[in-house]
Backbone as CSV, one residue per row, in Angstrom:
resi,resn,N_x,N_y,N_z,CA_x,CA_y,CA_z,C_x,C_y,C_z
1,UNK,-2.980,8.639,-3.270,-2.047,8.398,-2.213,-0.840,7.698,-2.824
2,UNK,0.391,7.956,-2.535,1.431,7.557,-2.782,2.502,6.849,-1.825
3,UNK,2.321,5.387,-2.211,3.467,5.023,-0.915,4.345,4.296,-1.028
4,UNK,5.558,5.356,-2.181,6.672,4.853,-2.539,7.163,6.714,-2.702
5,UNK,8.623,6.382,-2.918,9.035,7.645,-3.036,9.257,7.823,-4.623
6,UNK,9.076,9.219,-5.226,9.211,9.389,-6.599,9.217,10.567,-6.604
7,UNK,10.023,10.758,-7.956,10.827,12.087,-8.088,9.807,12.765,-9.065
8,UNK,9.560,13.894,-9.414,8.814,14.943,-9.945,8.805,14.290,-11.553
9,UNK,9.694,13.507,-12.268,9.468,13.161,-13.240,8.610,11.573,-13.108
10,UNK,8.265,11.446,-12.176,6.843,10.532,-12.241,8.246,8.661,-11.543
11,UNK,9.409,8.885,-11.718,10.080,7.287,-11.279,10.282,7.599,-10.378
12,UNK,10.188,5.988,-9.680,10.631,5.492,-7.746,12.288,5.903,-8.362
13,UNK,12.383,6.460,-6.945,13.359,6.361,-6.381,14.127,4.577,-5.657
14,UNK,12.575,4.184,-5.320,12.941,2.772,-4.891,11.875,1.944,-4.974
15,UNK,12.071,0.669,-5.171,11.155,-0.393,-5.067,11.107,-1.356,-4.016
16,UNK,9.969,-0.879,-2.972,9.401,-1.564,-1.682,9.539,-2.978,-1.972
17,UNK,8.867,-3.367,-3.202,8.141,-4.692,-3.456,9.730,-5.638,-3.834
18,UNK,11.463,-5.074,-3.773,12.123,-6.066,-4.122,12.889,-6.019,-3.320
19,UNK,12.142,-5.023,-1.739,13.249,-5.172,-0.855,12.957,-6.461,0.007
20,UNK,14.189,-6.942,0.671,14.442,-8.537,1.082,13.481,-8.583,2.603
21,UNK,13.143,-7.653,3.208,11.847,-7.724,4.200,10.983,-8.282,3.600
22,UNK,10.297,-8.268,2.175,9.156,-8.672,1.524,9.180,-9.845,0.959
23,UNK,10.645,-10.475,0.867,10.513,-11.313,-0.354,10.246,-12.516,0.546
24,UNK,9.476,-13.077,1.453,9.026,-14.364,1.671,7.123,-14.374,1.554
25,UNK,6.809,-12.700,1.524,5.467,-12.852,0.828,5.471,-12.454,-0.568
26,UNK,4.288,-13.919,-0.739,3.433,-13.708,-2.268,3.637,-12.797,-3.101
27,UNK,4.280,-13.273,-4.137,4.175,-11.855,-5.339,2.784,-11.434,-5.536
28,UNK,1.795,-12.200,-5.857,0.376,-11.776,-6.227,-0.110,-11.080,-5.055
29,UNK,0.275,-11.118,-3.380,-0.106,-9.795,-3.125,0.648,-8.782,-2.828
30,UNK,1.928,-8.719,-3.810,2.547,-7.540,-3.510,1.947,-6.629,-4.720
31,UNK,1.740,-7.629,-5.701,1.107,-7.137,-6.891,-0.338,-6.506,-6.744
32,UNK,-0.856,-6.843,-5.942,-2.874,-6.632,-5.692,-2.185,-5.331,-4.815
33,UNK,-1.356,-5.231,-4.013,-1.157,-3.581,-3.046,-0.380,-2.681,-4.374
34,UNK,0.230,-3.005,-5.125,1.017,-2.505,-6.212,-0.149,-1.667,-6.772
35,UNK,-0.999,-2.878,-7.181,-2.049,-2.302,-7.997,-3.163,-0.871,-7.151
36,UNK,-3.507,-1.112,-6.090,-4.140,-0.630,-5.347,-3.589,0.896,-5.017
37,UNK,-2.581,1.244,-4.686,-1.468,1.981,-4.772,-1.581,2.876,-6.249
38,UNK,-1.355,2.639,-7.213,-1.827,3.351,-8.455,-3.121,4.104,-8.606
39,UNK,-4.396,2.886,-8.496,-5.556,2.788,-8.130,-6.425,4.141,-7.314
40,UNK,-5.358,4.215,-6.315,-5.788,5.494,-4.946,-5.158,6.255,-5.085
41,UNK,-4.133,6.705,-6.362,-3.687,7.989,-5.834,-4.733,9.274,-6.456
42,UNK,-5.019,9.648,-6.834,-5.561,10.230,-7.222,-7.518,10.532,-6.440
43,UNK,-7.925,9.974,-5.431,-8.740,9.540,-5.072,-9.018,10.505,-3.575
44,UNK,-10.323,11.278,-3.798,-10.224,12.019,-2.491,-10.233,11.423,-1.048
45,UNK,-10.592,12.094,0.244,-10.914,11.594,1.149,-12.344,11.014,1.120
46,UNK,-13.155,11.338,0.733,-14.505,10.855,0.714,-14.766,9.486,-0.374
47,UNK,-13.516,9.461,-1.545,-13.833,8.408,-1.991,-13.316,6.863,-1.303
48,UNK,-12.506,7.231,-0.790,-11.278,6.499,0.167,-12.393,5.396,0.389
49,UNK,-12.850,5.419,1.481,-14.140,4.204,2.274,-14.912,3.223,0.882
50,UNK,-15.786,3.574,-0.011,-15.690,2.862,-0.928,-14.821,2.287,-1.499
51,UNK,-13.926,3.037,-2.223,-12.699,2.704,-2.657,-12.153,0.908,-1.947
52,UNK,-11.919,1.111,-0.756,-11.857,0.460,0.010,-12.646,-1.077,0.335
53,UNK,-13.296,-0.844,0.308,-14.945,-2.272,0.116,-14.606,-2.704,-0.863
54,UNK,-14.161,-2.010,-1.895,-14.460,-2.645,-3.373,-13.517,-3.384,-3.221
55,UNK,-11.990,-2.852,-2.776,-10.295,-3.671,-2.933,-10.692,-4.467,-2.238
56,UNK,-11.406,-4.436,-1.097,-11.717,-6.077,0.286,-12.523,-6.766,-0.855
57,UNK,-13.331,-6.686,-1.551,-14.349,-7.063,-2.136,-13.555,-8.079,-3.280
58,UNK,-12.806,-7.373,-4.184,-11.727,-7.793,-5.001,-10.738,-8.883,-4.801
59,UNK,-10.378,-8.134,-3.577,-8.826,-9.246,-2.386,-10.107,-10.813,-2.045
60,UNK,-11.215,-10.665,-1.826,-11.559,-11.923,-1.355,-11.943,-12.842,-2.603
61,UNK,-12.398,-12.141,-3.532,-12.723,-13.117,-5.254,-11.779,-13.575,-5.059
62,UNK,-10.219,-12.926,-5.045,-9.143,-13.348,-5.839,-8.046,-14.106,-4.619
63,UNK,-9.259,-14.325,-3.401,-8.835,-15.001,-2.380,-6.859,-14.655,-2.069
64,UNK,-7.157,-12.914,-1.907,-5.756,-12.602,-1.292,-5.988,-12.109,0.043
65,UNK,-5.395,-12.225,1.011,-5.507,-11.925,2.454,-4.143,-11.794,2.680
66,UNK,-3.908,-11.082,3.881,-2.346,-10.745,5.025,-3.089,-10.796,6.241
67,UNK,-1.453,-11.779,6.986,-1.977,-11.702,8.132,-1.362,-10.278,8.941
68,UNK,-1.206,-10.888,10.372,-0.979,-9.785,11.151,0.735,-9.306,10.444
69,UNK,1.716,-10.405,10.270,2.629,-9.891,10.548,2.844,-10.038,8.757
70,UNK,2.534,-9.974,8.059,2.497,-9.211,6.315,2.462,-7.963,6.367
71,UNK,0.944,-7.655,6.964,0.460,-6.197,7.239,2.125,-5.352,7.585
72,UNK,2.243,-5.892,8.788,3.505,-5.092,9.747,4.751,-4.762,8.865
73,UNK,5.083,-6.268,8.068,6.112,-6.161,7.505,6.237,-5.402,6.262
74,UNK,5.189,-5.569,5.695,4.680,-4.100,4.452,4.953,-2.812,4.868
75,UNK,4.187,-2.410,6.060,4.195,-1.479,6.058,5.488,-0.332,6.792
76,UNK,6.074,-1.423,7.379,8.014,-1.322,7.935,8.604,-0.680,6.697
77,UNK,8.312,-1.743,5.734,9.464,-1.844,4.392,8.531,-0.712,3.387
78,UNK,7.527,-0.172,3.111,6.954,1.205,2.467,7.269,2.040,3.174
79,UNK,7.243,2.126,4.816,7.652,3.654,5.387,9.217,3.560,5.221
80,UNK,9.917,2.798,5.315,11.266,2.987,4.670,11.837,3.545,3.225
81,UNK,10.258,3.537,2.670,11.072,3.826,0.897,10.097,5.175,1.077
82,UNK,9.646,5.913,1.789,8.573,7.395,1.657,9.021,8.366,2.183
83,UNK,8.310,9.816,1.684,8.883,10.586,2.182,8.210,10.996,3.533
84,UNK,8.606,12.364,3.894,7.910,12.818,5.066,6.302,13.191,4.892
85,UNK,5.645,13.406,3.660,4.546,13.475,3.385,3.826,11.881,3.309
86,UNK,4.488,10.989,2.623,3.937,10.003,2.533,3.634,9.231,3.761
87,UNK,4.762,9.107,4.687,4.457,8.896,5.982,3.293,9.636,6.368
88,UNK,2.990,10.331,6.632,1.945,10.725,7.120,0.516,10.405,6.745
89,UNK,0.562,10.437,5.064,-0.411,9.587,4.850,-1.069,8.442,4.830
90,UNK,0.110,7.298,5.431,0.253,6.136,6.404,-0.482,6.422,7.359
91,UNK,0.112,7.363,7.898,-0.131,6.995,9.328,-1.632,7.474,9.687
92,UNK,-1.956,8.461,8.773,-3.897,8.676,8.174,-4.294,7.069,8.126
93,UNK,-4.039,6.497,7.141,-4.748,4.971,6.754,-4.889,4.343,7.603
94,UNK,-3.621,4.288,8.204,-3.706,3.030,9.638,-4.475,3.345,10.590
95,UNK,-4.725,4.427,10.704,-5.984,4.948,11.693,-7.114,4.280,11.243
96,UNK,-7.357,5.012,9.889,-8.363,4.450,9.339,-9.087,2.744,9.400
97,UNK,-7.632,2.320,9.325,-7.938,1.253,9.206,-8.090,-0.054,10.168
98,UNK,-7.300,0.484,11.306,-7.608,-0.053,12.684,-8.846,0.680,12.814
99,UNK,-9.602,1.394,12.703,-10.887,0.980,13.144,-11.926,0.349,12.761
């Protein structure tokens, strides 16, 4: 899964993580979704749900959490830098993930 925009030679077009919506949260968890983000692209639907446990599993060792309005504001400032495919694959997760 990809949720930044990038051009066929593999570079962003833009970087979510230095736009000024983000910059009053934590670098270390822009860095732990950075990482996570790499992590999943490549990763089917069926691996997704594990996948998943493990990063909660990970995020709590390394005692990183978001609250309600991190979540929101992340995900404002990534659907702003994606394309029309990537959006969508948002909007898959968040399903996912509200439940």
């Amino acid at each position: 899964m990809i949720i930044f925009n990038s051009r066929k030679d593999g570079k962003m077009t833009g970087n979510w993580m230095d736009d000024p919506a983000v910059a009053h949260i934590d670098k270390a968890k822009l860095d732990f979704l950075q990482s996570l983000v790499f992590e999943s692209q490549s990763l089917t639907k069926e691996q997704m749900m594990p996948f998943f446990m493990a990063i909660a599993k990970r995020g709590m060792d390394n005692h990183i959490s978001f609250t309600k309005e991190e979540v929101e504001t992340i995900t404002a400032t990534i659907r702003s830098y994606s394309t029309p495919e990537e959006l969508d694959k948002i909007d898959k997760l968040m399903k996912i993930i509200k439940k």
